[in-house]
N, C-alpha and C positions, 0 to 999 in steps of 0.2 A: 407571548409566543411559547410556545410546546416546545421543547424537545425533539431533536430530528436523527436518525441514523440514515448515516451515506456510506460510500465506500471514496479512499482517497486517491484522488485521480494525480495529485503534483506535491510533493515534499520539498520543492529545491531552493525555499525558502528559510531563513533563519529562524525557528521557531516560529513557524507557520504553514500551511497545511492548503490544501485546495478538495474538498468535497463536493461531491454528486451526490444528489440527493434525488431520486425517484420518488414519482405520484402518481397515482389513477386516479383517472376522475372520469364519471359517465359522458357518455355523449347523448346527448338524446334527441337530436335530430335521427341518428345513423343508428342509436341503441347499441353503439359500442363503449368497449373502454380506451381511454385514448393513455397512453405513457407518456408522461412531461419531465424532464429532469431538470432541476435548476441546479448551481454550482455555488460554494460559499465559502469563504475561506473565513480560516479558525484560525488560533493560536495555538501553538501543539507547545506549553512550557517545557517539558521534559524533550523535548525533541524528538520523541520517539516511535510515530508513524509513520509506516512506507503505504510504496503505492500497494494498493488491493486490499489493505485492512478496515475491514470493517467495522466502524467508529461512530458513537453517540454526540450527538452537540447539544452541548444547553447554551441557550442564548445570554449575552452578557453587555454591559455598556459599551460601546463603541471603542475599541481599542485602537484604530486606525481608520482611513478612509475607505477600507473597505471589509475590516474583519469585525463582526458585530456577536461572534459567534466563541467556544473557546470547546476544546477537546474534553469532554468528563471522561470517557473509557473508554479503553479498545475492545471491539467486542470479539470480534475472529480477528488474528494474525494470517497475513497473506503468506500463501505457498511458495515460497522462495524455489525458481527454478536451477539446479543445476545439471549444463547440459551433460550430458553422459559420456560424451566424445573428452571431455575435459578430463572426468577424473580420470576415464579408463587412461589416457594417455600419461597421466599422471605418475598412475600405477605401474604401468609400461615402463614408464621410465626409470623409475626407482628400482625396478628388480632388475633392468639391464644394466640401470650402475651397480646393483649388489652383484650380479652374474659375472661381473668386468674386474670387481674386486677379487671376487673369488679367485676366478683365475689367475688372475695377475701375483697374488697372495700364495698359491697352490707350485706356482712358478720359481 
């Protein structure tokens, strides 16, 4: 077996990993290309994939009933969203306890 890069769809395991892996393959009754994903889980030893990074598998001996696969390297790091309503209120807050201080301090 080859070599596969997927993106990791599940982490919520112990050092282990859940990958989608995408394929084209012609059709040629329709003369299209048709999109097929399979899914495979790896060993992630370092622990250190999340969901949407994009990751290399080399194939490896059977490590369990169903991981046959093991993480070699992350290749993209996923976009960590954070929402904006968060920090800004964050921010909110801190300067209206700094604003709360002042004056209380000024008093």
């Amino acid at each position: 077996m080859k070599p596969v890069v997927g993106i990791v769809v599940s982490n919520k395991m112990q050092k282990s990993v859940v990958v989608a892996v995408d394929r084209l393959f012609h059709n040629k009754v329709y003369n299209r290309y048709v999109k097929r994903t399979s899914k495979f889980m790896a060993h992630d030893e370092a622990d250190a994939c999340n969901i949407g990074d994009r990751v290399r598998l080399d194939p490896s001996r059977p490590l369990s009933k169903h991981k046959h696969w093991v993480v070699a390297e992350i290749l993209r790091r996923a976009k960590v969203y954070v929402p904006p309503s968060a920090t800004a209120s964050s921010e909110h807050d801190t300067k209206s306890q700094q604003a709360g201080a002042a004056t209380k301090s000024s008093n």
